[in-house]
N, C-alpha and C positions, 0 to 999 in steps of 0.2 A: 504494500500500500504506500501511500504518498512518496511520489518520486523522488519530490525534492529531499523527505528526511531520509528515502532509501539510499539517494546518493552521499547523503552526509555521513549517514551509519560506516557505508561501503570508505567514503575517505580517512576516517577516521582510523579505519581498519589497515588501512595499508600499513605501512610501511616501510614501503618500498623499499619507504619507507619503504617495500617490496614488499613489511609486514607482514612491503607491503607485506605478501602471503602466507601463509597458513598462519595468520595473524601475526600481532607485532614482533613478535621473537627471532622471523625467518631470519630478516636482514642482515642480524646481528652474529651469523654465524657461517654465512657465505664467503669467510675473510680467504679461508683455506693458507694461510699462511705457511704453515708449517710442512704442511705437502708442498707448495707452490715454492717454497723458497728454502728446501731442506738440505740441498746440496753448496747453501751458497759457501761455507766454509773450505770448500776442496778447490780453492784456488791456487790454480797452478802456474806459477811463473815459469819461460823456459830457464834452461841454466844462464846466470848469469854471471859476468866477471865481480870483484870487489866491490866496484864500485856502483855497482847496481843494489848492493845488500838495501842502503837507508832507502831506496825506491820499495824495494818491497816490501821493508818492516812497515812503511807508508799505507801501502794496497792494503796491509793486513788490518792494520789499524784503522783505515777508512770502513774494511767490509766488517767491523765489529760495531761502527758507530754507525751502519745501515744495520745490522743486525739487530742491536739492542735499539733503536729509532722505531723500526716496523713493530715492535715489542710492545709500544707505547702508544701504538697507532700514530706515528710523531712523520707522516709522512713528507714534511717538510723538509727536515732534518735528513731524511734517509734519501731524498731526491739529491740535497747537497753533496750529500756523500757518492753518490753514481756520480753525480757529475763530474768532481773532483778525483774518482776513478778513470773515468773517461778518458780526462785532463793527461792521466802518468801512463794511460794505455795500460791498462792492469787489466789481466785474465782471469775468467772465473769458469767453473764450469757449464754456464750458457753464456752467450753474447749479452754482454751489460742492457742493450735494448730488450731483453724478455724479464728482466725486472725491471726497467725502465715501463715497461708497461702492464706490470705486475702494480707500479704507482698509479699511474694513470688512472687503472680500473678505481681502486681505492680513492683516489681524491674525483672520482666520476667523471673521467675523462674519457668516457666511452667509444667517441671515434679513432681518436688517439691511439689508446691501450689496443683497441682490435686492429687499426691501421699496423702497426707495430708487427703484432704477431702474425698478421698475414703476409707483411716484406721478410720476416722470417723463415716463414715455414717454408715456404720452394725450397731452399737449399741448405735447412736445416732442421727436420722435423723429427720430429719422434711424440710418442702419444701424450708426454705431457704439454706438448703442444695443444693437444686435443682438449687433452682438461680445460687449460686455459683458455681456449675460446669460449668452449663451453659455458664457461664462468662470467665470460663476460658477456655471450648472448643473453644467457642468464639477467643481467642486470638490466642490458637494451630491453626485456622483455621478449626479445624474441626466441620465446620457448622452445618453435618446434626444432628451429638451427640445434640451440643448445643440446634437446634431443637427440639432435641426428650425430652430433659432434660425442655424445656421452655413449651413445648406442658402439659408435665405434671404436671407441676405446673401449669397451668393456668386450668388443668379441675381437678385439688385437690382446687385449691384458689376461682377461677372466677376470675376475674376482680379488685379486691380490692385494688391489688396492682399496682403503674404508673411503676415503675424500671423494672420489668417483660416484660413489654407491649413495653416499649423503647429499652428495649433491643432485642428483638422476633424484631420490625424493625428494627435495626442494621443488624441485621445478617441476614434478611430477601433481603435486598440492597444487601450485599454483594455476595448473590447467584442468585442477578438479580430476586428474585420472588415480582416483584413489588406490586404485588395484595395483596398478604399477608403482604407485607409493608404499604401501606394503608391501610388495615384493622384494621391493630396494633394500625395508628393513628388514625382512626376513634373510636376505643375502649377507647384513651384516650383521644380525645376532648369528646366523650358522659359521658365518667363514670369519668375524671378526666383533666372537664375544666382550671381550673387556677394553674394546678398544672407544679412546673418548666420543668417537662421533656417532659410533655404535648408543653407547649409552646417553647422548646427549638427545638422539632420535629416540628412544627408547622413553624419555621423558617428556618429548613434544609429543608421541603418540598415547602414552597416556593421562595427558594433556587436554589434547583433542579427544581423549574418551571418558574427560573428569576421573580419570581413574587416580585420586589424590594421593590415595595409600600408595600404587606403586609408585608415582612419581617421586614422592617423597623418601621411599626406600633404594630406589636409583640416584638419588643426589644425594642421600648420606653413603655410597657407595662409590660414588664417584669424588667427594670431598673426602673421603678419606683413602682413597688413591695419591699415589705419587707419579705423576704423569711427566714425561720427559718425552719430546717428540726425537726422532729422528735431525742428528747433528747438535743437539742439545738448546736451540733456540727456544723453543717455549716451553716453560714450566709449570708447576702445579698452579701458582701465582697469577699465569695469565688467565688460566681457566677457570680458576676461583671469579673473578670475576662474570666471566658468565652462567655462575652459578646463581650471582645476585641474579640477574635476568631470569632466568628461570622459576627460581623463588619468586619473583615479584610476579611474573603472570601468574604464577599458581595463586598466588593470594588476590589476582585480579580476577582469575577465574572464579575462583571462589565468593565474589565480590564485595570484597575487604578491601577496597579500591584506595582510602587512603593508607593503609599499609604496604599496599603495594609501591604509590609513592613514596612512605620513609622506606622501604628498602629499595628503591633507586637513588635517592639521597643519600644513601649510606655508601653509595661506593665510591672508591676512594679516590683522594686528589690527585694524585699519583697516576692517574688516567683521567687527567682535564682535556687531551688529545682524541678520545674517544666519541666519537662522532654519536654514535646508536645510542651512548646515553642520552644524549640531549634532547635527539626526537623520540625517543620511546615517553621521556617523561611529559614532554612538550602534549603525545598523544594520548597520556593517560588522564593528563589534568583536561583535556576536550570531551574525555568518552564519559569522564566526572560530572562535565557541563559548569568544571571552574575555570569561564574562557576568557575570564580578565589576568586568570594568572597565565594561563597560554599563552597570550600575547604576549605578555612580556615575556614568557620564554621563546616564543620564536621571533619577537626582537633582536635580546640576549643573545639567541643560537645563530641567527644571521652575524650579528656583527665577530661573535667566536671565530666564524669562521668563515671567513674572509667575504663576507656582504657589507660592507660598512658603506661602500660607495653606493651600491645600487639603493639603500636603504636614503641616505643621504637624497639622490636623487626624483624617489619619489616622496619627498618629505615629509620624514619619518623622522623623530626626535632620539638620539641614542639615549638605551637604559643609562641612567648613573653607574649602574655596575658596570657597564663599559667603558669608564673612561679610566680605571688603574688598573685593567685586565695583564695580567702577566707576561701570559704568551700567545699573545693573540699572533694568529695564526697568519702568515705571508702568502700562506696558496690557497685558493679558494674551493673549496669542499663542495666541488659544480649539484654534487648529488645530493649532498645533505642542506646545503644553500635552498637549491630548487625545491626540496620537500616543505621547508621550514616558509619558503613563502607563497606555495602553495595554500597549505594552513594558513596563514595570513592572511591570504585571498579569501577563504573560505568566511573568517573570522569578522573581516570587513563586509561580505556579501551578507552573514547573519544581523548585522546590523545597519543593513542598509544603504551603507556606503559602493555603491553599484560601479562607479566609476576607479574608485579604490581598487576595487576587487577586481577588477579587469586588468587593470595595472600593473598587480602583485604577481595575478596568472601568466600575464606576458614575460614579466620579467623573470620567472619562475623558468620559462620556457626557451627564453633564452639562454638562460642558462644551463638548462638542461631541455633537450626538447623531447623526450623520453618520458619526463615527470608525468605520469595519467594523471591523478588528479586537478593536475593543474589544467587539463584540458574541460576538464568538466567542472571547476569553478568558472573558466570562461564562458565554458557554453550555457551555463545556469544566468551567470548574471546579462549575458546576452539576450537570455530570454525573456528575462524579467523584466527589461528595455523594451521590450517589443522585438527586436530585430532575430524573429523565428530564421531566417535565410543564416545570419551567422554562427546562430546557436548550432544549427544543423550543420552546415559547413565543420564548425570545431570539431564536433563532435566527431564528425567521420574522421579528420584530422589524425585526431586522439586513437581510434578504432585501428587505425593506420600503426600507431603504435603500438597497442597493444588490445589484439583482440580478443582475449580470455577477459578484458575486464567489465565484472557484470554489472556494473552500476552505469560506467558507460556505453552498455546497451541497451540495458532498460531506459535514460533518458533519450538517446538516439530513436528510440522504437515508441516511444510517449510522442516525443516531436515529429518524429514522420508521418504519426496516427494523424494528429492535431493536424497539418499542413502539407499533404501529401505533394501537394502541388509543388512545394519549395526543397525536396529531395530533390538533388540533382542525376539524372539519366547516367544508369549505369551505376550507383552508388547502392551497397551492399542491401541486401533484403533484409528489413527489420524481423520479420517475421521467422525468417528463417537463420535468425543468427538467436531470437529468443528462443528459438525450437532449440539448435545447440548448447545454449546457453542451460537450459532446462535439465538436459539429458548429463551435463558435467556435473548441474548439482546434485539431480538423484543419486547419480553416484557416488557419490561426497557423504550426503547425509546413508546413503545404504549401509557405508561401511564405518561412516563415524555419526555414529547417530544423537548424540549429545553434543556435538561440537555449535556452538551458538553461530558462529561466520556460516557452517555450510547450511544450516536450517533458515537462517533469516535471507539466505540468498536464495534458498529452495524455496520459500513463500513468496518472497516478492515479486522471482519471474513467473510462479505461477497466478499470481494477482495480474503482472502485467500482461501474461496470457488470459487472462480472465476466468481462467479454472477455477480460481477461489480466491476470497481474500484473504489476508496476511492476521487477521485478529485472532485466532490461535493462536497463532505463534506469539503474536506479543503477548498475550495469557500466558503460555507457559514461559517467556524470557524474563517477565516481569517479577516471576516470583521469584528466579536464582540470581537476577541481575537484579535488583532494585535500588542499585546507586548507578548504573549504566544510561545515562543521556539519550540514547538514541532510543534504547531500549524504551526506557520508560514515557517518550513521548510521544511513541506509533504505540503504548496500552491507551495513553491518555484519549488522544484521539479516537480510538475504537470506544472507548466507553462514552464521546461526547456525540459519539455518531448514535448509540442507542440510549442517548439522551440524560446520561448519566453527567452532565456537566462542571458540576460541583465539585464533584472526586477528581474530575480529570483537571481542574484550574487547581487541585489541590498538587496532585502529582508535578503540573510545570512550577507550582509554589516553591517544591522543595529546592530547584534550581534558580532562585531569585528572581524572576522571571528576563532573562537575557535574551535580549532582542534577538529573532532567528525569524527575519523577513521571509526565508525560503522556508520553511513549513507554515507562516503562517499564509500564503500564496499555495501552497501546496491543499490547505486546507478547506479555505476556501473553490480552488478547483474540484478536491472530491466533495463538495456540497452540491457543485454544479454538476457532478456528470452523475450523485445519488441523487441528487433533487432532493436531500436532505437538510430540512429547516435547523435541525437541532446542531447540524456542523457549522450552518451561519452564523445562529448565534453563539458558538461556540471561540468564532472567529471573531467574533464581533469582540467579544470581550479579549481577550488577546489583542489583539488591537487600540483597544483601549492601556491596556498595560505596558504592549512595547512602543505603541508612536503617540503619548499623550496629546505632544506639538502636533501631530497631526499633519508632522514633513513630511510625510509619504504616498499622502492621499493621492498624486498623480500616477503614481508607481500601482498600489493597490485597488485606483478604481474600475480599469478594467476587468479586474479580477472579481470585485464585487459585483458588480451589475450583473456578469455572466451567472453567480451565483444568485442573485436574485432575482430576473427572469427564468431560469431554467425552473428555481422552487415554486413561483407563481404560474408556470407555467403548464405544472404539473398539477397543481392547487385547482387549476382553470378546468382543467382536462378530467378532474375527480369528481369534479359538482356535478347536480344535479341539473343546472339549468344546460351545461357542456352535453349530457347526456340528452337531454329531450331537444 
């Protein structure tokens, strides 16, 4: 049900924030470091005379201070160090350019990092090559590449390797093919029990199946492991950290949602470099519906990391905690940037700021053009302008990038309905990409049946297929989520729709009532196309709450009138005098 908060739910979920997929945890563990960069120690100089010694004690010393940098997520530091390699012509065992764009990927330099690895591979390949593309089709979104790239290294490798197999189910959730997401982990509890990625999948799956008890007995099993990767680069210490991670969404799942944020607060300064903390918490205080403190963290997180100009530019005031920031960061974090103003878009479009929000999404897209939801804060606030031709345009835009994502086909498939005329010839079939879109999430909820992301995606395209509506599910999300924001205001709605009013302005009560112009436009539409009086006035008073001024009346009257001829019109058509 209602598009607009279905899209807000869906962005909130990301991140791609990659989260976004199989909610916000994924992103945070895609780094693949310790595979990707486990040989860098076996560098080999050829023999040299005397007075080569102080050059190589050099290379050594530079590739210790890219090793412990990558450790910190300090990719600034560890770029200097390649380059300053470069500089003395020092040898490692791959060409300095396959971790040159082992950074790229990391600071989201996606065309870059794959440009890279493709002027590699003709005349230097081998399957970790394979990985690594993989990894970063991966991030572009473009799943099915990263597929075909995983599929082939595993029937050149087998099995041998966990990073392969962790990652094939990464991306295997993200397009909803559950089955092959189980299989991934079934390959690495058989061929690689005690290994981290093995148990760290082991705890995302039961995760996704609320199964707490085990989750809980895999992370006290994995924190009392002594973990040492391959060349001895990453330690128990790194991993410990994404144990916080893990704990926090367990207590999100469980919805202990500010606990969940002190234990993201809790982890340590020692990792102010770390990107996925900032947006994980940035997206926990949104899904809270505490989106005065979001702002100021995805203010904070822009200017961290290297946004200060673009923020500057569209005039944005920096947080005071930005201005004695330590080490603020020199290279710009294109991917973690693009998410954080993304949210910002989204932040500005809920309160109305239409022009704002369009702004933040460009700029978002600029900088990373990959960013999905940044395509569908543009398309939203475009709609909400009137300007249906560019809404639709973005949208397809965005689709372009990443077509697995279901929130931006359900608004594409709402807009096309609405305006058939203004899809442009040739432009994908809404119907039949919601048919797709349906058949990924049955399979999702078939095999993980408690997981809240694949059930509120399996209702809502089957609302926007018209099979059924979505109030189910928000009855049963309401009861296990009832600190959940999106959650609890697709219950509020369904109870204002059978007339329960009262309860459901008490439900948006509990979230201060924060202006969220796109549901209240959303709510209004489902009054008009149920020809239900009790969602007018439902809207009505919401409207009264978030635009007392009354700035908005040009923006919301189209919307009202439609809802108000559609309900008399139906009023019309019930009488008695319509009848004789």
């Amino acid at each position: 049900m209602l598009r607009s908060r279905n899209k807000s739910a869906n962005r909130f979920s990301r991140v791609s924030i990659c989260i976004i997929a199989a909610f916000f945890l994924a992103s945070l563990f895609s780094t693949g470091c310790a595979d990707t960069l486990k040989n860098i120690r076996f560098y080999r100089p050829e023999p040299a005379p005397p007075d080569q010694s102080e050059l190589d004690s050099k290379a050594e010393e530079l590739i210790n201070i890219y090793i412990d940098s990558v450790k910190r997520w300090d990719y600034d530091s560890a770029m200097d160090a390649l380059d300053e390699l470069t500089a003395i012509n020092a040898r490692m065992y791959y060409p300095l350019d396959f971790y040159r764009s082992f950074l790229y990927l990391r600071l989201g330099k996606y065309d870059e990092s794959l440009e890279l690895i493709n002027l590699l591979s003709p005349g230097y390949f081998n399957t970790d090559f394979l990985q690594a593309r993989a990894e970063i089709y991966k991030s572009m979104r473009r799943y099915d590449e990263s597929v075909g790239d995983l599929e082939k290294f595993i029937t050149a490798t087998g099995t041998e390797k966990s990073y392969p197999l962790y990652l094939y189910r990464q991306v295997a959730m993200e397009i909803g093919n559950a089955d092959k997401a189980k299989e991934m982990l079934d390959l690495l509890v058989r061929n690689h029990p005690l290994d981290r990625y093995t148990l760290f999948c082991r705890i995302y799956e039961a995760l996704d199946n609320r199964d707490f008890a085990t989750a809980e007995d895999v992370m006290q099993r994995l924190a009392s492991m002594r973990i040492t990767d391959e060349g001895g680069m990453f330690d128990s210490e790194f991993y410990s950290v994404y144990l916080i991670f893990a704990r926090a969404r367990m207590a999100y799942e469980q919805g202990e949602i500010d606990r969940a944020i002190d234990i993201l607060k809790a982890i340590p300064d020692s990792w102010e470099y770390m990107t996925g903390a900032w947006t994980t918490l940035a997206w926990v205080e949104m899904a809270h519906g505490r989106f005065a403190e979001a702002k100021i963290l995805c203010l904070e997180g822009i200017a961290r990391f290297g946004g200060t100009d673009h923020l500057i530019n569209l005039g944005y005031q920096l947080p005071a905690s930005t201005t004695d920031m330590k080490n603020p960061t020199r290279f710009l974090r294109h991917d973690t940037v693009a998410s954080l103003f993304a949210n910002l878009g989204m932040l500005e479009l809920m309160e109305g700021n239409i022009d704002s929000a369009i702004s933040c999404a460009e700029t978002a897209l600029s900088i990373n053009y990959y960013e999905t939801s940044a395509y569908e804060v543009k398309s939203s606030a475009l709609e909400l302008k009137g300007d249906i031709d560019g809404a639709i345009s973005v949208a397809i835009s965005g689709l372009t990038k990443n077509k697995y994502s279901g929130s931006l086909i359900r608004a594409y498939a709402e807009l096309a309905k609405s305006a058939p005329a203004a899809v442009p010839q040739g432009s994908p079939s809404a119907e039949s990409m919601l048919s797709d879109e349906m058949k990924r999430c049955e399979n999702m909820c078939r095999v993980y049946t408690e997981n809240l992301k694949a059930r509120m995606d399996f209702a809502l395209v089957r609302e926007a297929l018209e099979i059924e509506d979505s109030c189910g599910f928000y009855q049963w999300a309401s009861e296990l989520f009832p600190e959940r924001y999106d959650v609890m205001t697709g219950h509020a709605v369904c109870l204002a729709e059978s007339g329960d009013i009262e309860p459901a302005l008490i439900v948006f009560g509990k979230f201060n009532y924060f202006p969220d112009i796109p549901i209240l436009v959303a709510i209004y539409k489902r009054a008009e196309k149920k020809k239900n009086a009790n969602l007018l006035e439902f809207a009505n008073h919401l409207r009264q709450l978030y635009d007392p001024e009354r700035r908005l009346d040009s923006l919301l009257e189209p919307f009202i009138t439609g809802a108000i001829k559609a309900i008399e019109s139906a009023s019309d058509s019930d009488s008695p005098d319509s009848e004789t």
